[in-house]
MIDOSE-1310 file (N, C-alpha, C; in nm, 2 decimals, decimal comma, always signed):
residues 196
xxxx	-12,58/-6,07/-2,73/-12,64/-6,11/-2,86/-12,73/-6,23/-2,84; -12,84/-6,23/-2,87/-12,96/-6,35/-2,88/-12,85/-6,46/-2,90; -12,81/-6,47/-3,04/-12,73/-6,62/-3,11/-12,68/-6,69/-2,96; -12,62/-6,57/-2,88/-12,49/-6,67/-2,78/-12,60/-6,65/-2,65
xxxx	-12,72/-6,67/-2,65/-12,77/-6,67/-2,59/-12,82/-6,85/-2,53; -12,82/-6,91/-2,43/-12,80/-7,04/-2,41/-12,96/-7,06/-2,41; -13,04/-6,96/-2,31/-13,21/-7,02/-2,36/-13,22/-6,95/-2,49; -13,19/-6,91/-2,60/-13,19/-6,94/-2,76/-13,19/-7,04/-2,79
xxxx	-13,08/-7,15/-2,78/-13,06/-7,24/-2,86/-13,15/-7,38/-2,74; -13,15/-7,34/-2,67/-13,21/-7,49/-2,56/-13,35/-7,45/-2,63; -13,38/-7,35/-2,67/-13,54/-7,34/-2,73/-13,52/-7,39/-2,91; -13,40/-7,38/-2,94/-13,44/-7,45/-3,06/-13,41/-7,59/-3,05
xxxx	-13,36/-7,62/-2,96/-13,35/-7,78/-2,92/-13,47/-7,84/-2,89; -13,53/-7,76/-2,80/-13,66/-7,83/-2,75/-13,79/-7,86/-2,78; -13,78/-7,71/-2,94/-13,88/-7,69/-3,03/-13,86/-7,81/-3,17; -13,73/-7,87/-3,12/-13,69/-7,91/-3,29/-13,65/-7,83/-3,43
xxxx	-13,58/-7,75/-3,37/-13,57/-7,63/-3,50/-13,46/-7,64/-3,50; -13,36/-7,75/-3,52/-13,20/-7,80/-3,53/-13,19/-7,82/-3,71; -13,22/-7,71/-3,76/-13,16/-7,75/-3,87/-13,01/-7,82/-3,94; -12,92/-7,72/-3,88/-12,86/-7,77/-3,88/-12,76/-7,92/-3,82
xxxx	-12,87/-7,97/-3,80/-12,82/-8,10/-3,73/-12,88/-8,22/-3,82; -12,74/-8,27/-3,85/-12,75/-8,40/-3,98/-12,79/-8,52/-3,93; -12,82/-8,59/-3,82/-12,83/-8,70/-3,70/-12,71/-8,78/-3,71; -12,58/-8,73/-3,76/-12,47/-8,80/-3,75/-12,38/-8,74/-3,79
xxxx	-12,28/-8,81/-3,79/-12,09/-8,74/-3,77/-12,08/-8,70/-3,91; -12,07/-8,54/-3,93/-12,02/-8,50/-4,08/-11,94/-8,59/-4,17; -11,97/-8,63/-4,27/-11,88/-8,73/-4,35/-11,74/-8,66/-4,35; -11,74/-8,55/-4,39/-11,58/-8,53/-4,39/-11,52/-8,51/-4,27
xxxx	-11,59/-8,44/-4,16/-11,50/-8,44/-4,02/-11,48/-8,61/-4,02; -11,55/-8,71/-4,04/-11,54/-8,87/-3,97/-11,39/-8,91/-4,04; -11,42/-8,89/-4,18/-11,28/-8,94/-4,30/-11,15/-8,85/-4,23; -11,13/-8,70/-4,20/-11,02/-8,68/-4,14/-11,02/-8,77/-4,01
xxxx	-11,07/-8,78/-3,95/-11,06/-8,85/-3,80/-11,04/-8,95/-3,84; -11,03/-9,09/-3,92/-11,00/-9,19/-3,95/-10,85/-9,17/-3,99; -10,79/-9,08/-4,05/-10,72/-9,08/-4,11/-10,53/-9,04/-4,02; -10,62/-8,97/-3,90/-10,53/-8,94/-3,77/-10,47/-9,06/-3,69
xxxx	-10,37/-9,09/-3,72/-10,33/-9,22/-3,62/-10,26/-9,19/-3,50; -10,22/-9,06/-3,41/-10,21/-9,01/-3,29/-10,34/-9,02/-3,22; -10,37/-9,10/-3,14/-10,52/-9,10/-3,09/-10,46/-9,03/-2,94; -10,39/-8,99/-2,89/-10,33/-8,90/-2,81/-10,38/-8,71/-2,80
xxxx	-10,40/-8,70/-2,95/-10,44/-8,57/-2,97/-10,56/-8,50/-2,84; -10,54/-8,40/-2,82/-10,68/-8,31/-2,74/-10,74/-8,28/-2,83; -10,83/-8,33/-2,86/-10,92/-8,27/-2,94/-11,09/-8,18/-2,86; -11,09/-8,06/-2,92/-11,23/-8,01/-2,85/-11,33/-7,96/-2,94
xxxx	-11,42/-8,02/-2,97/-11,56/-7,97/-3,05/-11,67/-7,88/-2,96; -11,64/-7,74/-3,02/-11,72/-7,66/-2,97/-11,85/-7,61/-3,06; -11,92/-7,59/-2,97/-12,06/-7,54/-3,04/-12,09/-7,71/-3,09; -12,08/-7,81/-3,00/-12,13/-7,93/-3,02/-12,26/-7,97/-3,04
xxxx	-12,33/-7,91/-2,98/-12,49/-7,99/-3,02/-12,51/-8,13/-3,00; -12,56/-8,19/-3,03/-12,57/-8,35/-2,98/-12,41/-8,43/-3,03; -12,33/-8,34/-3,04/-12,22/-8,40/-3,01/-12,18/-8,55/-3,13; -12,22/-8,54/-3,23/-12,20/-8,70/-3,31/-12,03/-8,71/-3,34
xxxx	-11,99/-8,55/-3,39/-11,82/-8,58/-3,41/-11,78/-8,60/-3,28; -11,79/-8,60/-3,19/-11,75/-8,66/-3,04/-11,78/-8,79/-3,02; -11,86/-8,84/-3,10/-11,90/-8,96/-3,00/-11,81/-9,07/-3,12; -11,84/-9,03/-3,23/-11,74/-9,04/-3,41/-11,62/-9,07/-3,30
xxxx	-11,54/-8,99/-3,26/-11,41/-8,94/-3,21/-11,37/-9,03/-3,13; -11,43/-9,06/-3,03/-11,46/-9,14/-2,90/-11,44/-9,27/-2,92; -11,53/-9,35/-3,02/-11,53/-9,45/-3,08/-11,40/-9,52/-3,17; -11,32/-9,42/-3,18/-11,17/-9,45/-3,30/-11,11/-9,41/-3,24
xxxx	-11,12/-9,39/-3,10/-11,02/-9,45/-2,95/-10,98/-9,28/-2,93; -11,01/-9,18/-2,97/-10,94/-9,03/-2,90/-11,03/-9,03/-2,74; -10,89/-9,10/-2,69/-10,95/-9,07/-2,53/-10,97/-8,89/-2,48; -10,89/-8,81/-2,53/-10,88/-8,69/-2,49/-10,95/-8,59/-2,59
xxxx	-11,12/-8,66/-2,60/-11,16/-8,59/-2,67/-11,30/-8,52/-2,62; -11,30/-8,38/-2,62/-11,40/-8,28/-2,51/-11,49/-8,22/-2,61; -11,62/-8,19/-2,54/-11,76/-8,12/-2,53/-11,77/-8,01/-2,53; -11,82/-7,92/-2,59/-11,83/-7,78/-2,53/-11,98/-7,80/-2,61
xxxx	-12,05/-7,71/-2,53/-12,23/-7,65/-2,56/-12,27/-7,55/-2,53; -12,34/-7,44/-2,56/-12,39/-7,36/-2,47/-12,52/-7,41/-2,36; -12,61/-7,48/-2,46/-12,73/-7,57/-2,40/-12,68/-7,64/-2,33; -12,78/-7,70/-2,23/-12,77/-7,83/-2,16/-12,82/-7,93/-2,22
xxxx	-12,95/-7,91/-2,25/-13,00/-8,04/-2,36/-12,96/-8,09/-2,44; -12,95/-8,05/-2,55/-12,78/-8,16/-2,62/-12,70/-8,26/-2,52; -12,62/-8,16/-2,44/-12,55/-8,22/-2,37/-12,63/-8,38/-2,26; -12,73/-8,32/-2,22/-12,80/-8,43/-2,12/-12,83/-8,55/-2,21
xxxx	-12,86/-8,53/-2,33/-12,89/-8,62/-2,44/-12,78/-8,72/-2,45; -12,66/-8,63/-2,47/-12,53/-8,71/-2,51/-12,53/-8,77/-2,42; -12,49/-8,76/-2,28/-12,46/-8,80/-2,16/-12,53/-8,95/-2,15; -12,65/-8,93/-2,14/-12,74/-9,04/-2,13/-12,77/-9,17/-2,29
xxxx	-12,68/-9,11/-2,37/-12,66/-9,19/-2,51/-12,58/-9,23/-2,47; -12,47/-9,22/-2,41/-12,31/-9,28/-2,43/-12,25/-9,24/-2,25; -12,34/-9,34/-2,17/-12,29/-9,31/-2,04/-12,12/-9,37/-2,01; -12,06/-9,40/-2,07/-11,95/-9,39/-2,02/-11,84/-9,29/-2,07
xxxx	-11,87/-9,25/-2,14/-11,81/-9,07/-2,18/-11,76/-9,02/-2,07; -11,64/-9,02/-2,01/-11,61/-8,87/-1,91/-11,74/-8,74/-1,95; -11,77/-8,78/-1,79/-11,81/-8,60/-1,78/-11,71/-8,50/-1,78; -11,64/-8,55/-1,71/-11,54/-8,43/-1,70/-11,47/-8,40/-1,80
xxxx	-11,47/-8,42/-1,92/-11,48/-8,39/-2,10/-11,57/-8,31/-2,14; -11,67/-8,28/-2,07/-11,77/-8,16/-2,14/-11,79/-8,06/-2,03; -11,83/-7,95/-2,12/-11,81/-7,81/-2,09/-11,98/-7,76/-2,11; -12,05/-7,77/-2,03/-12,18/-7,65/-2,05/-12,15/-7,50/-2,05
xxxx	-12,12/-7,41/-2,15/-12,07/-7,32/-2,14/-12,06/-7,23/-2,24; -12,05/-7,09/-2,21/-12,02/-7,01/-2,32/-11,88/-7,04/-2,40; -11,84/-7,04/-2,54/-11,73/-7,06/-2,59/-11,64/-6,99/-2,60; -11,66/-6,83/-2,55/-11,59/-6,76/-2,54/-11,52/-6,75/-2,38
xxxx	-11,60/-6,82/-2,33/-11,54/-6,77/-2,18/-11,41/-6,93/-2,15; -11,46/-7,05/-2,24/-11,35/-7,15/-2,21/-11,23/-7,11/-2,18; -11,13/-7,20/-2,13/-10,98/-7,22/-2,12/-10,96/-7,34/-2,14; -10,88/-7,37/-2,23/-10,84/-7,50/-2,29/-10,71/-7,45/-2,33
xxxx	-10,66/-7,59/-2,33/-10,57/-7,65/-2,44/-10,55/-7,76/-2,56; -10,56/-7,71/-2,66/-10,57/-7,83/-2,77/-10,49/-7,85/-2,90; -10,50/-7,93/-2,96/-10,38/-8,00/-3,04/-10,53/-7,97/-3,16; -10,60/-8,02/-3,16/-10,72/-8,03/-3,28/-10,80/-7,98/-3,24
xxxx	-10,96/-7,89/-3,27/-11,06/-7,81/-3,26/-11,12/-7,87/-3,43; -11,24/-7,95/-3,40/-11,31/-7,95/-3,49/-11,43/-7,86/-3,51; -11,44/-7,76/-3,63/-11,57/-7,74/-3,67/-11,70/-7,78/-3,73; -11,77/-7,78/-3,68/-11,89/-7,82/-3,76/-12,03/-7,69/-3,72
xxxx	-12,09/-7,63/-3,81/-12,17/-7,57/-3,77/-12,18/-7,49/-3,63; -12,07/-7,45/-3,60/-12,04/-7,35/-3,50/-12,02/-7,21/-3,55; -11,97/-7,19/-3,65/-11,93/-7,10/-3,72/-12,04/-7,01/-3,76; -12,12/-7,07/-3,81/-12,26/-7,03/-3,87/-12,35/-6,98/-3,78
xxxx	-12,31/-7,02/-3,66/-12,44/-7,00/-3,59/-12,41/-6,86/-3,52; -12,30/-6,84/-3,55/-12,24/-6,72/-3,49/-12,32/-6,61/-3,54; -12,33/-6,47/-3,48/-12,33/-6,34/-3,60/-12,20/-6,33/-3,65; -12,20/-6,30/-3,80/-12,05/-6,27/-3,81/-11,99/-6,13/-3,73
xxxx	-12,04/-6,04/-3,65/-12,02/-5,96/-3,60/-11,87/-6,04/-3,47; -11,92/-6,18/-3,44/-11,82/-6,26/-3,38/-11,71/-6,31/-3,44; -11,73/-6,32/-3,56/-11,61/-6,40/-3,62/-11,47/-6,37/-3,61; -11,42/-6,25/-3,60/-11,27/-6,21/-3,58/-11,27/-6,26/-3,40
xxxx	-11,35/-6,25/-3,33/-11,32/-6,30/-3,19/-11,37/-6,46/-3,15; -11,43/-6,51/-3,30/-11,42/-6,64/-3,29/-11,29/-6,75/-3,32; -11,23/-6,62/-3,42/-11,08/-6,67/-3,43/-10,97/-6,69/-3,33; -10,97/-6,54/-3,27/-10,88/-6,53/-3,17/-10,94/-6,60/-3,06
xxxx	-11,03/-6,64/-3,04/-11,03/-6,77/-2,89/-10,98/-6,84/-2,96; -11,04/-6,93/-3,06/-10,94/-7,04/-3,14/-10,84/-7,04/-3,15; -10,73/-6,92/-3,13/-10,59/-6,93/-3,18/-10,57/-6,94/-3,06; -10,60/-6,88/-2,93/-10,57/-6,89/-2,78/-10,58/-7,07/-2,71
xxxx	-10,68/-7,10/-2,79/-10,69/-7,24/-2,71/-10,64/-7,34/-2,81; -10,55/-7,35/-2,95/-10,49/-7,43/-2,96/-10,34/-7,41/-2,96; -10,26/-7,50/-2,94/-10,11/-7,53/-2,90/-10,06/-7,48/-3,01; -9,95/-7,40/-3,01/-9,84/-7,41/-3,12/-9,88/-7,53/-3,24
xxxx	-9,88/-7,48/-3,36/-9,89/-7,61/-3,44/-10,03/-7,67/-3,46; -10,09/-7,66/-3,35/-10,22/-7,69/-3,39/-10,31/-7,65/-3,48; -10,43/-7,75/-3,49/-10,52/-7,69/-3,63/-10,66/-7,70/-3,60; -10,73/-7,63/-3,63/-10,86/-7,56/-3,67/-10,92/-7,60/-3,82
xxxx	-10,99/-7,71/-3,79/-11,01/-7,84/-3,91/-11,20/-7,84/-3,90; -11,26/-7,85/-4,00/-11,42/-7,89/-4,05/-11,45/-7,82/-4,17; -11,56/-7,77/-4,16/-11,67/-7,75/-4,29/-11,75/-7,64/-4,24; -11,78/-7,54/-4,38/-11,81/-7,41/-4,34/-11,93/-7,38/-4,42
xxxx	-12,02/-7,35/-4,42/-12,10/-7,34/-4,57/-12,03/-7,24/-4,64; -12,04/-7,27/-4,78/-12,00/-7,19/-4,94/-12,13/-7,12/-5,01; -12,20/-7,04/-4,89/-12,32/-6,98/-4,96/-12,36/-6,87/-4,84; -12,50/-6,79/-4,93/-12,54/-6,72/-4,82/-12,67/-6,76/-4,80
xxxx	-12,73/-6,72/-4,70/-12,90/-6,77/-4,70/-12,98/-6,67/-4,72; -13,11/-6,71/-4,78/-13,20/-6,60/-4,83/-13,30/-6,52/-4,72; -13,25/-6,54/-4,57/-13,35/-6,53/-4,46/-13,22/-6,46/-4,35; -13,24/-6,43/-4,24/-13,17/-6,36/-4,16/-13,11/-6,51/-4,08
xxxx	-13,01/-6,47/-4,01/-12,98/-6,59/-3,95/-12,97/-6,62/-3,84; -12,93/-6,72/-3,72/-12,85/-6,80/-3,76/-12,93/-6,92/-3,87; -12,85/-7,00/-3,96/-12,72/-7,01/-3,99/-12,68/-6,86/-4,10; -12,57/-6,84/-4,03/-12,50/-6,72/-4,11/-12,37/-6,78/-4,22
xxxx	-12,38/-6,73/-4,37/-12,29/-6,80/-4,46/-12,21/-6,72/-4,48; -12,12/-6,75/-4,58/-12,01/-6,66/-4,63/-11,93/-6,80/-4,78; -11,88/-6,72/-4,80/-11,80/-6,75/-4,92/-11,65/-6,76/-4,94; -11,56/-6,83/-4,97/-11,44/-6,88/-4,96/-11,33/-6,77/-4,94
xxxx	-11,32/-6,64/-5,07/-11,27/-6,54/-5,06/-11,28/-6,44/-4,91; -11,42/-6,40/-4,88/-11,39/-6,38/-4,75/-11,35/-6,44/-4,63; -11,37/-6,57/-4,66/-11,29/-6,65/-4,54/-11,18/-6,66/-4,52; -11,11/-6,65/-4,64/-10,97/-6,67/-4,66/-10,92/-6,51/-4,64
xxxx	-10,99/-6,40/-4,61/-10,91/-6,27/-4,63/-10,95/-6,26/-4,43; -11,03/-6,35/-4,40/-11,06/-6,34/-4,25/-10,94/-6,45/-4,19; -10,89/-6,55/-4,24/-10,85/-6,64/-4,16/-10,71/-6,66/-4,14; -10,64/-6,60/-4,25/-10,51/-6,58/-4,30/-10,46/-6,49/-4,20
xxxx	-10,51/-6,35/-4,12/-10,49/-6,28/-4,02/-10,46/-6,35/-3,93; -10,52/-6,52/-3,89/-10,46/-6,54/-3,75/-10,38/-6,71/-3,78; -10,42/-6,77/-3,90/-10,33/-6,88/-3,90/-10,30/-6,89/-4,03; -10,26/-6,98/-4,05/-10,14/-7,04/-4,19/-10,30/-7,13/-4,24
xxxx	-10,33/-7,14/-4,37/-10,47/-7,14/-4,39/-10,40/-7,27/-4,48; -10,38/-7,44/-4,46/-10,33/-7,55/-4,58/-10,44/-7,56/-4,66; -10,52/-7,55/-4,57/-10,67/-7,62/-4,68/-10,77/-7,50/-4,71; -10,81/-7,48/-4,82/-10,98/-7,43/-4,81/-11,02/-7,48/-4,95
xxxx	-11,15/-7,54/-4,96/-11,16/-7,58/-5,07/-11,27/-7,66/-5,05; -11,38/-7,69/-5,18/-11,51/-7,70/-5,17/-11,49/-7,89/-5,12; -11,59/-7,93/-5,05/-11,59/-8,04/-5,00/-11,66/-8,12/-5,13; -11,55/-8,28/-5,13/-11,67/-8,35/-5,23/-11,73/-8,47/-5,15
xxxx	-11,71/-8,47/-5,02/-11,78/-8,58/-4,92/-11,87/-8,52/-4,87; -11,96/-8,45/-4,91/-12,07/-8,34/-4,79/-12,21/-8,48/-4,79; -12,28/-8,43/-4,72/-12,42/-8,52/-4,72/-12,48/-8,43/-4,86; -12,57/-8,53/-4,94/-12,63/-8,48/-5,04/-12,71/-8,40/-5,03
xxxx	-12,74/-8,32/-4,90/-12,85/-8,22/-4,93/-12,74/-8,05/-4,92; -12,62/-8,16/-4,89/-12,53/-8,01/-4,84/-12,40/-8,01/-5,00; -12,42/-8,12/-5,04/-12,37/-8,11/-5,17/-12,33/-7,98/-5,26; -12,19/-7,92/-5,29/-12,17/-7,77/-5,35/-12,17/-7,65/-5,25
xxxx	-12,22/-7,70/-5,14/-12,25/-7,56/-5,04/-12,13/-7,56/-4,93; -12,03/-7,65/-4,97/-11,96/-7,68/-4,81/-11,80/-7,64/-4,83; -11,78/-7,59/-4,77/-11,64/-7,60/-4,79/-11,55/-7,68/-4,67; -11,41/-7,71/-4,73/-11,32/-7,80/-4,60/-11,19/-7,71/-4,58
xxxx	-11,19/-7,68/-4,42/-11,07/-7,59/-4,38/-10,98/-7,69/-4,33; -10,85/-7,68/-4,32/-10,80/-7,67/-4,24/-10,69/-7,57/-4,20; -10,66/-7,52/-4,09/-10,61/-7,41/-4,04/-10,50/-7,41/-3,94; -10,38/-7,36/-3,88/-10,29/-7,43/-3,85/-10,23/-7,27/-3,75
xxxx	-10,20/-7,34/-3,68/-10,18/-7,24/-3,58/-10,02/-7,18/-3,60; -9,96/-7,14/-3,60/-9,79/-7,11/-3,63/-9,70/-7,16/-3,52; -9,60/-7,21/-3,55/-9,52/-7,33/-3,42/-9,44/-7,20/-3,31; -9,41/-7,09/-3,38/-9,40/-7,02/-3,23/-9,42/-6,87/-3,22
C-alpha cells in the first residue's frame, strides 16, 4: 500500500506536506505524561514523525522511551535536535514488522495515516507488543475528511465497535485539551491490554 510506503512519507517530509504535524508534543499526550510518576515505564511512539512526544517523554525523565518511523528524515532531524537521545531507542522501520516490548504505546496521528483497510492489523500488532496490562493511550480524530486520505478519520462508535475486540477500552471520549485548530475533532483513548 502507498500509505506504508517509506519514499511516501520521506516525500511528504521533504515537500513539507506534514499536515499533520503540530511543531510540538500534543497537549493531551504531554498532560498524561506528566501525570505518570513510574518513569521506569517502556514506552514506544510509533508512526513518530519528528518525534515531539519523545522528546516531551525524554525530558520528564522516561529513560526507556523509543522511536519508531518509517522515514529517515524525521528521524535524522530528531537525532541531530537532541544528540544525546539513545540511538539505540529508535527504530527506522516498518511498524508492522517491529518486535517490542512495552508497558505504554503512545498514539498520535499514526492511526490516521493508516488505510483503514489496516486498522484491525494495526491493533493486533499493538496488542502483541504491549505487556499484560499495558495501554494503548492518545488522540484519534472525531471526524471524516472531505478528500481521500491519508489523514483517514472515523468516529467514536466505530472505534469503539473496532477496539473492544482486542482490549478493555477505560477511555474514549472527546478531548477538551486539543490545540485550537483541532478543537471538537479529537478524541482521547485509552486502551488496556487484559493482565492474562
Amino acid at each position: 500500500m502507498l500509505e506504508l510506503d517509506e519514499n511516501f512519507w520521506t516525500h511528504r517530509y521533504l515537500q513539507g506536506t506534514t499536515g499533520w504535524d503540530i511543531g510540538s508534543v500534543s497537549p493531551p499526550i504531554y498532560q498524561y505524561l506528566c501525570q505518570i510518576e513510574n518513569k521506569n515505564l517502556r514506552v514506544l511512539v510509533a508512526g513518530a514523525g519528528n518525534a515531539y512526544e519523545v522528546a516531551a517523554a525524554w525530558d520528564l525523565g522516561f529513560q526507556n522511551v523509543f522511536l519508531l518511523d518509517i522515514s529517515p528524515n524525521p528521524i535524522q532531524n530528531f537525532l541531530k535536535n537532541h544528540p544525546d537521545f539513545p540511538a539505540s531507542q529508535v527504530f527506522q522501520e516498518d511498524f508492522f514488522a517491529h518486535h517490542g516490548s512495552y508497558d505504554l504505546i503512545l498514539e498520535q496521528t499514526f492511526f490516521c495515516a493508516l488505510n483503514p483497510a489496516f486498522r484491525k492489523a494495526y491493533l493486533e500488532k499493538m496488542y502483541k507488543l504491549l505487556v499484560p496490562g499495558g495501554k494503548l493511550v492518545g488522540v484519534l480524530f472525531n471526524r471524516h475528511f472531505p478528500f481521500p486520505g491519508p489523514p483517514f478519520g472515523g468516529e467514536e462508535e466505530e472505534y469503539k465497535e473496532l477496539f473492544q475486540e482486542w482490549f478493555k477500552i477505560n477511555t474514549i471520549e472527546p478531548c477538551f485539551n486539543s490545540i485550537p485548530q483541532r478543537a471538537g475533532s479529537e478524541l482521547w483513548i485509552n486502551l488496556q491490554k487484559s493482565q492474562g
